[in-house]
FIKEVO-680888 format. One record per residue: y, x, z of N, C-alpha, C in turn. Coordinates in pm, whole numbers, plus 50000, padded with zeros to 5 digits. Layout:
<recs>
+---------+--------+-------+----------+---------+-------+---------+--------+-------+
: n_north : n_east :  n_up : ca_north : ca_east : ca_up : c_north : c_east :  c_up :
+---------+--------+-------+----------+---------+-------+---------+--------+-------+
:       Y :      X :     Z :        Y :       X :     Z :       Y :      X :     Z :
...
+---------+--------+-------+----------+---------+-------+---------+--------+-------+
</recs>
This chain:
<recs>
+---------+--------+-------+----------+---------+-------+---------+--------+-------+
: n_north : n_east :  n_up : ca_north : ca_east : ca_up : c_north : c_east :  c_up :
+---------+--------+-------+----------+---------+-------+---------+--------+-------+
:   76674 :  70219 : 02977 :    76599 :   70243 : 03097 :   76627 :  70131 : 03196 :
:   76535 :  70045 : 03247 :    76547 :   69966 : 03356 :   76556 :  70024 : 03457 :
:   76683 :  69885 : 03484 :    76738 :   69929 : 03649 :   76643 :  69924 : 03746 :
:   76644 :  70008 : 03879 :    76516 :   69968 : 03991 :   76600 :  69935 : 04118 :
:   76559 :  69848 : 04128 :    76620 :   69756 : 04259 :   76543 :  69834 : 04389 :
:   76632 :  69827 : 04532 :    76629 :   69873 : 04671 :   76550 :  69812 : 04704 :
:   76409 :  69866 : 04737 :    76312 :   69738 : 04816 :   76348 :  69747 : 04954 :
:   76416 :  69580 : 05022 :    76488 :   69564 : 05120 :   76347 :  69530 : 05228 :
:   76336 :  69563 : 05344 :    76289 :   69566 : 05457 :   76250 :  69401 : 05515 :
:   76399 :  69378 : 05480 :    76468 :   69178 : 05529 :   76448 :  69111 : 05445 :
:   76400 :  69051 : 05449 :    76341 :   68907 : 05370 :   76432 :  68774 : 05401 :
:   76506 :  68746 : 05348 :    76567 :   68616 : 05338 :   76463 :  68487 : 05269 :
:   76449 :  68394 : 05363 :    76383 :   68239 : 05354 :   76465 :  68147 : 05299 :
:   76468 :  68078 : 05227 :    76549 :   67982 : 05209 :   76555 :  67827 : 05290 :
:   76594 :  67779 : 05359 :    76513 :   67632 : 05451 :   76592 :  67549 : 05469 :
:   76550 :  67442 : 05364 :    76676 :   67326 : 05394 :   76796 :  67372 : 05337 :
:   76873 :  67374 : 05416 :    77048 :   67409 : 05361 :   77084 :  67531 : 05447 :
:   77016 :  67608 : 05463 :    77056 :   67690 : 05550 :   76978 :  67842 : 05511 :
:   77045 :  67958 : 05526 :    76946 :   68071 : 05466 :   76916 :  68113 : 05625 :
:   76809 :  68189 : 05651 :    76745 :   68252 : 05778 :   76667 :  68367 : 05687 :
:   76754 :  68455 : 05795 :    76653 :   68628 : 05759 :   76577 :  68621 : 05872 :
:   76448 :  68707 : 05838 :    76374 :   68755 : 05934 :   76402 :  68803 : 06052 :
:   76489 :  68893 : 06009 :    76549 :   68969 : 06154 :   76677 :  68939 : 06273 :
:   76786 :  68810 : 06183 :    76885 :   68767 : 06254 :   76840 :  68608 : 06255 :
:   76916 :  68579 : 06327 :    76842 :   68445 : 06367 :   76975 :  68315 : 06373 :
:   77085 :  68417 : 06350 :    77188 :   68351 : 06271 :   77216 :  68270 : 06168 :
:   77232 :  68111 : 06146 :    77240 :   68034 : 06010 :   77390 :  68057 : 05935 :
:   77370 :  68081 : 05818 :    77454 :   68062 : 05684 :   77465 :  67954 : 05652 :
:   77600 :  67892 : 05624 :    77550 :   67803 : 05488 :   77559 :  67895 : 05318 :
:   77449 :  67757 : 05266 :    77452 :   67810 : 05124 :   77606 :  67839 : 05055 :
:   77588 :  67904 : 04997 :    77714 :   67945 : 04934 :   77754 :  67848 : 04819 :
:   77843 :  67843 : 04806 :    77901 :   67756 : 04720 :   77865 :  67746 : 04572 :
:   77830 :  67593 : 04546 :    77807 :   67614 : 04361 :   77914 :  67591 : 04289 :
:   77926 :  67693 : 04194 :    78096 :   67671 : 04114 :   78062 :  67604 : 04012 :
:   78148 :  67484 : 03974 :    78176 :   67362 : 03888 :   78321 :  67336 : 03852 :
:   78324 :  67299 : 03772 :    78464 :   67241 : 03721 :   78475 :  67201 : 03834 :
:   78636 :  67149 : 03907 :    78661 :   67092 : 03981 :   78653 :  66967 : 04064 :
:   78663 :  66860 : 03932 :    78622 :   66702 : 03925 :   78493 :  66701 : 03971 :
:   78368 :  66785 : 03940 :    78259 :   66752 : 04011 :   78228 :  66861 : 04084 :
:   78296 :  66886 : 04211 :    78249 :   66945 : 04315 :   78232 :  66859 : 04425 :
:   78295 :  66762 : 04429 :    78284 :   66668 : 04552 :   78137 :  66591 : 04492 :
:   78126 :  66554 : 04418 :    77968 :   66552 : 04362 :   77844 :  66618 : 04393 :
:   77885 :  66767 : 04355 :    77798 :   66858 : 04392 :   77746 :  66830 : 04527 :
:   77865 :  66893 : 04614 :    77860 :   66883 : 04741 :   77805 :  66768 : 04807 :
:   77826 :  66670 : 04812 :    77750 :   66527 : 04824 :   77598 :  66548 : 04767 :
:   77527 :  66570 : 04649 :    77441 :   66593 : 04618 :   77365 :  66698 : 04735 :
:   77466 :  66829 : 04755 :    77325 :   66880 : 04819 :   77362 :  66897 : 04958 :
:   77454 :  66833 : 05015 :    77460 :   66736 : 05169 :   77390 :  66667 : 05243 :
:   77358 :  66548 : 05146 :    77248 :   66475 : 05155 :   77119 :  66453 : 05130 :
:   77067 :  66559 : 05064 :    76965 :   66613 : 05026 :   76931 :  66485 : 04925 :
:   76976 :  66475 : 04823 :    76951 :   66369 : 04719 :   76786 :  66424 : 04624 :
:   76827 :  66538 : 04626 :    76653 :   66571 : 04516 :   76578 :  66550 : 04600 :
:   76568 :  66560 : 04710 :    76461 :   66526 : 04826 :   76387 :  66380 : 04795 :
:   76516 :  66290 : 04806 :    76496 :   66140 : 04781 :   76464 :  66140 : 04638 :
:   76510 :  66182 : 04556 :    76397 :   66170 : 04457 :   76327 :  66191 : 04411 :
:   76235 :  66290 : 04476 :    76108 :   66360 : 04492 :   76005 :  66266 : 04520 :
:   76091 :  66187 : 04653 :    76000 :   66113 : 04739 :   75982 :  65979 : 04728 :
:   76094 :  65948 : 04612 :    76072 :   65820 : 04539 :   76019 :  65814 : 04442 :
:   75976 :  65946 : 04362 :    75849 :   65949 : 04260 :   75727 :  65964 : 04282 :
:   75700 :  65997 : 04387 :    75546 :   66027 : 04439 :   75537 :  65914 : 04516 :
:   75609 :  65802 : 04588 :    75643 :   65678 : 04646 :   75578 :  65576 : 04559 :
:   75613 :  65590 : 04420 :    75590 :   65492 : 04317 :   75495 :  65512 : 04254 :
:   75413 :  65669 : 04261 :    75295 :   65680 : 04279 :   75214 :  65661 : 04334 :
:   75211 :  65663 : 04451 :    75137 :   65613 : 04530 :   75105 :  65482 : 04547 :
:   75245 :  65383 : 04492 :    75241 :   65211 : 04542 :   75143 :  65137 : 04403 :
:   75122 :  65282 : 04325 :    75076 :   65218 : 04198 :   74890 :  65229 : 04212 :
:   74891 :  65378 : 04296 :    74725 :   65403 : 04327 :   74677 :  65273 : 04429 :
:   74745 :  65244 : 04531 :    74735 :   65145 : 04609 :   74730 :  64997 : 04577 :
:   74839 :  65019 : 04441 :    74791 :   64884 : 04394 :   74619 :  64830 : 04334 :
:   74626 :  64930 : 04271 :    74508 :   64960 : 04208 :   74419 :  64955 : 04319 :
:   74375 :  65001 : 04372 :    74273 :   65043 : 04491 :   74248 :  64856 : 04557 :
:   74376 :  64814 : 04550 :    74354 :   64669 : 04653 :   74312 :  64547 : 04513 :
:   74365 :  64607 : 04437 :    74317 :   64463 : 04302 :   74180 :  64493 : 04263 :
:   74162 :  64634 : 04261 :    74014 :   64664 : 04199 :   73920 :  64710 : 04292 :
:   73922 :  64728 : 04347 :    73775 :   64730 : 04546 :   73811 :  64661 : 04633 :
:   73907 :  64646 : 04674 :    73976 :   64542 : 04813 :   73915 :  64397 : 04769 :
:   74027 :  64336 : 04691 :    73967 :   64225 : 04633 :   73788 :  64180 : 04603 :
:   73771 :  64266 : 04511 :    73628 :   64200 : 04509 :   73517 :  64212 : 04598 :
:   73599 :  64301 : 04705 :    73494 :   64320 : 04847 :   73547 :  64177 : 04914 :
:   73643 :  64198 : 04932 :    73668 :   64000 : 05002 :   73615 :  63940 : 04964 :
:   73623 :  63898 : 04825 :    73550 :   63823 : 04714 :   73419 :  63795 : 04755 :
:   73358 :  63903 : 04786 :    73189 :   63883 : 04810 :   73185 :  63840 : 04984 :
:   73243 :  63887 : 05033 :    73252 :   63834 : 05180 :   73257 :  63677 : 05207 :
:   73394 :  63632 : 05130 :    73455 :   63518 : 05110 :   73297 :  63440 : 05018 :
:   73211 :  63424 : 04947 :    73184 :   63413 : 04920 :   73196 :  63384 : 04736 :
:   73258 :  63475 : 04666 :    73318 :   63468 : 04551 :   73436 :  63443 : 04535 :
:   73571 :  63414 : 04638 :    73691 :   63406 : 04619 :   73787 :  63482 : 04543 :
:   73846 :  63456 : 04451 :    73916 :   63590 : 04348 :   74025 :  63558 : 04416 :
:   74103 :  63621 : 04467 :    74255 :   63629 : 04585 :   74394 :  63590 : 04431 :
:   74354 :  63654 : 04309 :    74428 :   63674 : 04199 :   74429 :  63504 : 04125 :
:   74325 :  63462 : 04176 :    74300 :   63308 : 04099 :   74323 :  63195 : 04216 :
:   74406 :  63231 : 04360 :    74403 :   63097 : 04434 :   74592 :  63034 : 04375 :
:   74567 :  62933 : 04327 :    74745 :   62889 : 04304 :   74734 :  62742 : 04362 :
:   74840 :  62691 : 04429 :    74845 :   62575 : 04388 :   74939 :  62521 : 04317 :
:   74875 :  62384 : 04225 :    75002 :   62371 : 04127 :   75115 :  62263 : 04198 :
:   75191 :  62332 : 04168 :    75327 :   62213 : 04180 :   75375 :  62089 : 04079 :
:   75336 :  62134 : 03950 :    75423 :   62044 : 03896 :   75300 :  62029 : 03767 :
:   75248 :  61929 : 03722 :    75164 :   61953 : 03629 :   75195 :  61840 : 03501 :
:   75149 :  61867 : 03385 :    75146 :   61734 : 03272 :   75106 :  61742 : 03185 :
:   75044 :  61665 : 03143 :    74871 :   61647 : 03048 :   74753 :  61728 : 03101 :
:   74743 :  61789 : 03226 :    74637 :   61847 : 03276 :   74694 :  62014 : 03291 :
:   74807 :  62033 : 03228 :    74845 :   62180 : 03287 :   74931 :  62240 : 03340 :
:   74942 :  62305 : 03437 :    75009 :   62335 : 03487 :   75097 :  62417 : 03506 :
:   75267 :  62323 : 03493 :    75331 :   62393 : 03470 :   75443 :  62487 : 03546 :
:   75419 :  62459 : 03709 :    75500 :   62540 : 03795 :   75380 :  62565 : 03896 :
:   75323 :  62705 : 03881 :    75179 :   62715 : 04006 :   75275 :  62791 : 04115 :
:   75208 :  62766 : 04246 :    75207 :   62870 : 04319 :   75144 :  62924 : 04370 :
:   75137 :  63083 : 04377 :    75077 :   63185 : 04333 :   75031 :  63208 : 04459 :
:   74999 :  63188 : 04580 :    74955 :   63250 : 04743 :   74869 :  63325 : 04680 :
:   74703 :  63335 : 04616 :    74652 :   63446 : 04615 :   74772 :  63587 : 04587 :
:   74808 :  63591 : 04494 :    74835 :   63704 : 04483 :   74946 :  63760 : 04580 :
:   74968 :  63693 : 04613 :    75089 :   63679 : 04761 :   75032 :  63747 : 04873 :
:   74871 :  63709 : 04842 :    74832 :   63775 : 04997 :   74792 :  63914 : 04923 :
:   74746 :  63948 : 04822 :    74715 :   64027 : 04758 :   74797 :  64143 : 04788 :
:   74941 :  64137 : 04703 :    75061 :   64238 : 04733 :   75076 :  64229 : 04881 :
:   75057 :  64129 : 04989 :    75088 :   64200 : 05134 :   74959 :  64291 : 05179 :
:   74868 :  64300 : 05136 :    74755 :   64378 : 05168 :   74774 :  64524 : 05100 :
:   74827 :  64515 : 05012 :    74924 :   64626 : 04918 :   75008 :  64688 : 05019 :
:   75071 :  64565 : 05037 :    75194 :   64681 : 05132 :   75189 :  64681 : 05239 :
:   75080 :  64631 : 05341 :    75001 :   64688 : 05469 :   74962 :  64843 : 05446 :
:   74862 :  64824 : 05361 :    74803 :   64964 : 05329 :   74926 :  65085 : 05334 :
:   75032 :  65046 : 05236 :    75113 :   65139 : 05186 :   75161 :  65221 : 05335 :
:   75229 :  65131 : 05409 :    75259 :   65150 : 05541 :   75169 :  65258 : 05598 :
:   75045 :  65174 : 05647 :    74946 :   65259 : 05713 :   74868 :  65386 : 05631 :
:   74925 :  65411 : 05522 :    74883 :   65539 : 05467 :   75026 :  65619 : 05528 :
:   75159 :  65597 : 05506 :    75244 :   65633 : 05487 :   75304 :  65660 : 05665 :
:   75287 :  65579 : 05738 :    75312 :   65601 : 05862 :   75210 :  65737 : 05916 :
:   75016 :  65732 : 05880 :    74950 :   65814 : 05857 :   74944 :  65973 : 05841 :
:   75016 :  65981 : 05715 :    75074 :   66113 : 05664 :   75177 :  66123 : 05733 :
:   75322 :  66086 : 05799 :    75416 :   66172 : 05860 :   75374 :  66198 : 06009 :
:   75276 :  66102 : 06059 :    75283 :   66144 : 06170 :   75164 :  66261 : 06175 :
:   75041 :  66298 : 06069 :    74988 :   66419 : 06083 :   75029 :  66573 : 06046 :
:   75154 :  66516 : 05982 :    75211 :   66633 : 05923 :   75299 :  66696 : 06009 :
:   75371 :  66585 : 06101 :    75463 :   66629 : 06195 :   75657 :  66559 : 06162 :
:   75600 :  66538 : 06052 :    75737 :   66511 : 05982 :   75831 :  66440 : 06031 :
:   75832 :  66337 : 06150 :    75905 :   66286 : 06220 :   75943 :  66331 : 06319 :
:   75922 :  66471 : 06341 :    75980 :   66601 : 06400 :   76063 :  66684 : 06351 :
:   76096 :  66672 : 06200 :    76190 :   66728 : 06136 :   76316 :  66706 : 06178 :
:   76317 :  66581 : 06169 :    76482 :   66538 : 06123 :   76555 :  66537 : 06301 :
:   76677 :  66603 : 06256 :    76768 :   66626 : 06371 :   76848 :  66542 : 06387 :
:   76867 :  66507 : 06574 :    76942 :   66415 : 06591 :   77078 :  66415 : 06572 :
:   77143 :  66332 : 06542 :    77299 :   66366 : 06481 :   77364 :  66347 : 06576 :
:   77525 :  66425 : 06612 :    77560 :   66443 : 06770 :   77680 :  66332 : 06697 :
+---------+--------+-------+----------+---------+-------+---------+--------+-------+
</recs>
């Protein structure tokens, strides 16, 4: 026969590092995770610093720098391109060092300006999203 659990009134939230019930307005910390000894100072460091956070936000980061890449090599570009009057940003080099007609040390400025238009964008998407979300309202000042 299954057990039947007390349906409790209080609702406990979980937020950040801290538990909050509905009704007290008092913070907890999380309770302790038990580990062998050697890695508790690990642990603890881990969820101190909110490390899964950062790597949450460094996978969807590297997602994003990859849609953006994309977006500026494949529409950005060939909209300049036609502006510019056919300029491919990916094909401007100049060569440095050349012999028998090829060249063997180019430098690359198109694509130079290319990736900073990359990481303009990235910015101004990214500055974009925290400030509509609020998110630079999160973080507390440290005393």
């Amino acid at each position: 026969m299954p057990l039947k659990r007390k349906k409790s009134a209080e609702r406990s939230v979980r937020v950040n590092r801290t538990i909050s019930s509905a009704e007290s307005t008092s913070h907890k910390q999380l309770p302790p995770l038990k580990v062998p000894a050697p890695f508790q100072g690990f642990i603890d460091f881990i969820r101190e610093q909110g490390v899964v956070g950062i790597g949450v936000g460094f996978i969807i980061g590297s997602s994003a720098n990859t849609l953006v890449h994309s977006v500026v090599t494949n529409l950005l570009n060939p909209v300049i391109g036609l502006l510019t009057g056919g300029i491919n940003l990916t094909e401007k080099v100049v060569c440095l060092k050349s012999a028998k007609g090829v060249c063997k040390d180019p430098f690359n400025y198109g694509t130079v300006i290319s990736d900073l238009m990359t990481f303009l964008i990235i910015l101004l998407v990214v500055y974009m999203v925290i400030k509509s979300l609020r998110l630079d309202k999160l973080d507390k000042k440290k005393d």
